[in-house]
C-alpha positions in Angstrom: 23.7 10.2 -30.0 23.6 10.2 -34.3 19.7 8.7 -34.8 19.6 7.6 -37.7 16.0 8.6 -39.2 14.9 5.4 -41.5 12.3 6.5 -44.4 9.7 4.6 -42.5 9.8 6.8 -39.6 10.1 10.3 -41.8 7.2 9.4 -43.3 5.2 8.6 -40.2 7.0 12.2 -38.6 6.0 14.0 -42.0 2.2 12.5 -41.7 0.0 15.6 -40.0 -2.0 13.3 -37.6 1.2 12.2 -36.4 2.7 15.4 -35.7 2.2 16.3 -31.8 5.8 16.7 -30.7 6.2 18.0 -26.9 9.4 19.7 -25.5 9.2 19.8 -21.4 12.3 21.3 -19.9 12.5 22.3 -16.2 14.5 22.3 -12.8 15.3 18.8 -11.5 17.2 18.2 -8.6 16.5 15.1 -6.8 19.5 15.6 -4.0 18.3 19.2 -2.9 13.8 19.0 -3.5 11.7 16.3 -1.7 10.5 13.5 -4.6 7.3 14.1 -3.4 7.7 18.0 -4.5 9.4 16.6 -7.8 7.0 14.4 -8.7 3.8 17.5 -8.4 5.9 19.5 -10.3 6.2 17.2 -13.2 2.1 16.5 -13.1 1.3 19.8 -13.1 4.0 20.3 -16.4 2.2 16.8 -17.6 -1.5 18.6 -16.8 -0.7 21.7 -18.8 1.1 19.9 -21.9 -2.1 17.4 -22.1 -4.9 20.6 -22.1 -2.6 21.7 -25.2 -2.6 18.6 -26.8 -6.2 18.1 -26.4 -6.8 21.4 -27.9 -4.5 21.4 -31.1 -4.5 17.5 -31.3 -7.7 16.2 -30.1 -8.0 11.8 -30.5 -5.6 9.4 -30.8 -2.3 10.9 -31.8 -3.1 13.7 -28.9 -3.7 10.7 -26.0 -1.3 8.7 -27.1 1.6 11.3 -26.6 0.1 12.1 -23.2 0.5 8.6 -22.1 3.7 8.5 -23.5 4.4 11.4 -21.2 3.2 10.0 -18.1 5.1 6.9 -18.3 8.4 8.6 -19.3 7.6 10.8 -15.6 6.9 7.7 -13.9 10.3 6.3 -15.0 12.5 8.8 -14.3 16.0 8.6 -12.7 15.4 10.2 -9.4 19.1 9.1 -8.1 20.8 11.4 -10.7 23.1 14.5 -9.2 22.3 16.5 -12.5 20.5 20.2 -12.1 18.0 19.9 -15.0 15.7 17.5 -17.4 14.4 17.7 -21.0 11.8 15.2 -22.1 10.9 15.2 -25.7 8.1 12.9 -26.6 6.0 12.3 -29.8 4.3 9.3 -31.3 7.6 7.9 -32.7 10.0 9.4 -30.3 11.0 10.0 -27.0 14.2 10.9 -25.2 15.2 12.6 -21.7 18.5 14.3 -21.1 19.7 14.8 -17.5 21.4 18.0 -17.7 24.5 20.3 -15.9 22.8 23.6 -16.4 20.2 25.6 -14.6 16.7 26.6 -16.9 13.3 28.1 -16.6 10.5 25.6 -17.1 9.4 25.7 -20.6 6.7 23.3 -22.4 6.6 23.6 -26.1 3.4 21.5 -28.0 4.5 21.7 -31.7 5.3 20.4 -35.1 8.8 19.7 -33.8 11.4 20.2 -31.3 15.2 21.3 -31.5 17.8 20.5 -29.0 18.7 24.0 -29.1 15.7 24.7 -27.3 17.5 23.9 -24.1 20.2 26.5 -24.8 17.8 29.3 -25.3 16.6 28.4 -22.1 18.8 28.3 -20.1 19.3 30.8 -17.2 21.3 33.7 -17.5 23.4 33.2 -14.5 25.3 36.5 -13.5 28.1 35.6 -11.9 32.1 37.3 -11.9 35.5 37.9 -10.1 35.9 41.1 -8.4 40.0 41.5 -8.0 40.5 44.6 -5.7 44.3 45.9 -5.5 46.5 48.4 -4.0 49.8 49.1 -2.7 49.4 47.8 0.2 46.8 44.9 0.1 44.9 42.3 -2.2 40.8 41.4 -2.1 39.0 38.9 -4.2 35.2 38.8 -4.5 32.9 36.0 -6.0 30.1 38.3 -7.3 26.4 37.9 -8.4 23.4 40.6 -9.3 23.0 40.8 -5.4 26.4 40.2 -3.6 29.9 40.3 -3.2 31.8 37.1 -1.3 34.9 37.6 -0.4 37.2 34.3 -1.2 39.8 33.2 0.8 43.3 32.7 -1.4 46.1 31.0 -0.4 47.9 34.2 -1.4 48.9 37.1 1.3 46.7 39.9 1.8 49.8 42.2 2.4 52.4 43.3 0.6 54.6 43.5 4.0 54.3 39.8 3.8 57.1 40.0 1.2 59.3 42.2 3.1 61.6 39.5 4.3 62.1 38.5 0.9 64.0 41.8 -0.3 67.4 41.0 -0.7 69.7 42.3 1.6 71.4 44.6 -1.1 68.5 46.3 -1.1 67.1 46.0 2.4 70.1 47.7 3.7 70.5 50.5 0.9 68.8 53.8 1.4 67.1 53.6 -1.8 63.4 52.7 -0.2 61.6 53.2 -3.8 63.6 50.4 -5.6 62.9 48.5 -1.9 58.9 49.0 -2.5 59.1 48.1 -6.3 60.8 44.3 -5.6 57.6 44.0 -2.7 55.3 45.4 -5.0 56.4 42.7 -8.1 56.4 39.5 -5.6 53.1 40.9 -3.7 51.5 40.9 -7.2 53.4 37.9 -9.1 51.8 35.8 -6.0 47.9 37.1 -6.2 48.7 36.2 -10.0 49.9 32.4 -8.9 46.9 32.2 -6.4 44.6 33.4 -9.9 45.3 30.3 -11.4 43.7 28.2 -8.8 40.7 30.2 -8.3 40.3 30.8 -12.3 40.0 26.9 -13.1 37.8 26.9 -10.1 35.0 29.3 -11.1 35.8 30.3 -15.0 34.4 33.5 -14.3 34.8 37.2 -15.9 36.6 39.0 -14.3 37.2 42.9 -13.4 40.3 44.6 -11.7 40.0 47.6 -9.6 43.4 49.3 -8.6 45.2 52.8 -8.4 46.4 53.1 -12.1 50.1 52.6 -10.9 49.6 49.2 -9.6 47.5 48.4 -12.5 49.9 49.5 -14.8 52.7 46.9 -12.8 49.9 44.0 -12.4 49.6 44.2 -16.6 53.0 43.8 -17.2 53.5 40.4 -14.9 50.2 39.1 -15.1 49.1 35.3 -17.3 45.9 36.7 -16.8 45.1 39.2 -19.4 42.3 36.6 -21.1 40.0 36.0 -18.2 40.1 40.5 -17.7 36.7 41.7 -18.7 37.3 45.4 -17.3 39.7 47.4 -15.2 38.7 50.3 -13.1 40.9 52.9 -11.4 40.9 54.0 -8.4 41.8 53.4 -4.7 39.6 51.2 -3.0 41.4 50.5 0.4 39.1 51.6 2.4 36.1 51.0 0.4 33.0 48.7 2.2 31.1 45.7 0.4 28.4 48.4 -0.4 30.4 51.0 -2.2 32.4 48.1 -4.2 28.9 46.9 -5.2 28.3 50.6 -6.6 31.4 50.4 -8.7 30.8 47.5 -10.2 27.8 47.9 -10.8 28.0 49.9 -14.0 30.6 47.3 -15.5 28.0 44.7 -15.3 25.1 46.9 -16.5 25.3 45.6 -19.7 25.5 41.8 -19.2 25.2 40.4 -22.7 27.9 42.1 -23.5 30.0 41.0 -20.8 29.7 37.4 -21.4 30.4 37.8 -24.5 33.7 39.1 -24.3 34.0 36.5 -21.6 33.5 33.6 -24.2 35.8 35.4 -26.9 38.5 35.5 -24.1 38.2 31.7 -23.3 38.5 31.2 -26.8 41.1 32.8 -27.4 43.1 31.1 -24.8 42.0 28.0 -25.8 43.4 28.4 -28.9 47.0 29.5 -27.5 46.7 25.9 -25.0 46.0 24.1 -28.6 42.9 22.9 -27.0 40.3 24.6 -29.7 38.7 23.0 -32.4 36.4 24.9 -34.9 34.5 24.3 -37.7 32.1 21.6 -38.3 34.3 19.0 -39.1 36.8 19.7 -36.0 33.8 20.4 -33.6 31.8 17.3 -34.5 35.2 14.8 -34.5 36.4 16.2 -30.5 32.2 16.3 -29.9 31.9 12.8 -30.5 34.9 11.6 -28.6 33.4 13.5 -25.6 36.2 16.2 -25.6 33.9 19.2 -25.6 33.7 21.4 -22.5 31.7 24.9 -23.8 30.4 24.9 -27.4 29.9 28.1 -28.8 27.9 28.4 -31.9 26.4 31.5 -33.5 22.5 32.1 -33.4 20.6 30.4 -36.4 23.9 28.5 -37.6 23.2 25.6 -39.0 24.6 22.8 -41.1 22.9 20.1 -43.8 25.1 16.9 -42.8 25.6 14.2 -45.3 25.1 10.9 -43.4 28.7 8.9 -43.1 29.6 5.5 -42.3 31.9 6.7 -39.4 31.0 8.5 -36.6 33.5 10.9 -36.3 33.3 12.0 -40.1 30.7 15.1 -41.5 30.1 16.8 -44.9 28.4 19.5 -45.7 25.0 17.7 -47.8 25.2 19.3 -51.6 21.8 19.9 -53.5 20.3 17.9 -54.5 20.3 15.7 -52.4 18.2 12.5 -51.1 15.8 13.2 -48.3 16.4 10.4 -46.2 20.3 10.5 -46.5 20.9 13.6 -44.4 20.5 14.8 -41.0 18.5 18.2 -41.3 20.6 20.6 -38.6 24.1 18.6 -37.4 24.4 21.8 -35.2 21.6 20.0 -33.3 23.3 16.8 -33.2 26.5 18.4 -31.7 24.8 20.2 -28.8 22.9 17.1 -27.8 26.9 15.2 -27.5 28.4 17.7 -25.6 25.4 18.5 -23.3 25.0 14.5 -22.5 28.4 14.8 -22.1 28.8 17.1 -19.1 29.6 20.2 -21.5 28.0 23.4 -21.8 27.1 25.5 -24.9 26.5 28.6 -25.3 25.2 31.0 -27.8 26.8 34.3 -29.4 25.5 36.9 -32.1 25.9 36.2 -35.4 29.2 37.2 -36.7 31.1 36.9 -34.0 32.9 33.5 -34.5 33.3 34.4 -38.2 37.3 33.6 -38.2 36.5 30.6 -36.5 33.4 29.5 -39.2 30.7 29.8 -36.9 31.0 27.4 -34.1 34.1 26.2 -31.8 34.6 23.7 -29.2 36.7 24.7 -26.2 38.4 21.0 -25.1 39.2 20.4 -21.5 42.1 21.2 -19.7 
């Protein structure tokens, strides 16, 4: 979506009795909640935004929006598979998104509304890969703040399940070390094979645990290295669900963190696959043809687009510069096409996509 905002409508936005502008984002899930829960839910958000209007916007503007509100709730798609909903409404505007994300209910009665309200909203899901290796066998473990799952891989548990596959050279020679090392390197080359699938399945951080010799032989073969958050040492064989949760513990502690490095990893590899684009130019051209899977944009980065003929093409607006012929924040813009889209986005600190100016795009792949 690129509205275009005439100087009728800037005017009528700018005026102060026609300010009331009302963000309501919040869980919808028609296929999993009863319509009849959906539909309180929404009344009860519509019953608290109206005694905020009424109080900072009492009269017409302040009823208007309410009704505006109501018959936006009354219309809404209640056949869609998305997770979540933002409805923005004021006196000259109004728009709902049907989103792939999880949030916390939020109502905002403002001046104005950004889409990058939605993304600040958002749920901090904590979620990971828990890779558990030895000499002897493989693990992996879908991970949350509360539990480990184990996943089932198409890869074998064992190492002895490689023992036919030592060539007879070897299998015959007394030399059992060099026998063990050409187990070892298949045993581990296939949990790396079987990584690719469940990688691409759950795009998750993940953390190694493994005796340090192992570790040291799973580094050298693995196509992996990106997605690694962490390795700890150690030998976990016979370790239960409850004392793996206790070592991991500590290498989630610090979240933010975590999923931070996570998105610099994914960038990083999204870069070698030629699948990246950064900058605003690059990010709003793939945006727009509905390329984007994860945006990541630093905190209060923004950008003064010059309005273009062409959809595809942005410049940076130079002072001075008309009113009317700009868009105020094309960061805003962006978000909105790659969330309507089916993408994410995601932010990080400032400073950390420096050498990539601020804000990427990873494509899909």
């Amino acid at each position: 979506m690129n509205t275009v905002i005439t100087p009728e409508i800037k005017v009528v936005m700018d005026a102060v009795h026609y300010r009331p502008a009302v963000s309501v984002i919040m869980p919808f899930e028609p296929k999993m909640k009863l319509k009849k829960e959906l539909i309180q839910s929404l009344e009860i958000a519509a019953d608290k935004v109206e005694e905020q209007l009424l109080e900072s916007y009492p009269g017409e503007m302040g009823n208007l929006v309410i009704q505006k509100l109501k018959a936006i709730i009354k219309n809404l798609n209640f056949s869609t598979h998305k997770n979540s909903i933002a409805i923005y409404v004021s006196p000259v505007f109004e728009k709902v998104l049907y989103l792939d994300m999880e949030v916390e209910q939020r109502i905002v009665v403002d001046e104005s509304f950004e889409i990058r309200d939605l993304v600040y909203n958002k749920k901090q899901i904590l979620k990971y890969l828990v890779l558990v290796l030895s000499g002897k066998e493989s693990r992996i473990y879908l991970g949350n703040s509360n539990n480990l799952v184990k996943i089932v891989s198409n890869a074998p548990e064992s190492v002895y399940a490689y023992l036919n596959d030592v060539p007879e050279r070897v299998a015959n020679f007394s030399d059992m070390p060099e026998r063990k090392e050409i187990m070892t390197n298949k045993f581990l080359h296939h949990i790396d094979n079987s990584l690719d699938i469940i990688l691409n399945a759950y795009r998750l951080p993940l953390f190694v645990l493994a005796p340090e010799k192992i570790m040291g032989h799973f580094k050298k073969i693995t196509r992996h290295m990106s997605a690694v958050i962490e390795y700890a040492h150690g030998n976990f064989d016979e370790s239960t669900l409850d004392q793996l949760k206790e070592i991991v513990k500590p290498l989630i502690a610090d979240w933010k963190m975590v999923r931070q490095k996570d998105l610099l990893n994914q960038i990083e590899k999204a870069a070698d696959k030629k699948k990246l684009a950064m900058g605003m130019s690059d990010v709003w051209r793939e945006a727009t043809r509905k390329k984007g899977r994860l945006l990541v944009v630093e905190k209060n980065f923004k950008y003064v687009e010059q309005q273009e003929n062409s959809d595809q093409i942005i410049h940076k607006a130079i002072k001075p510069y008309n009113t009317f012929s700009y868009i105020r924040d094309a960061v805003d813009d962006i978000i909105e096409k790659v969330l309507e889209n089916g993408g994410d986005v995601e932010f990080v600190e400032e400073g950390m996509l420096s050498k990539f100016e601020q804000i990427v795009l990873i494509q899909y792949y």
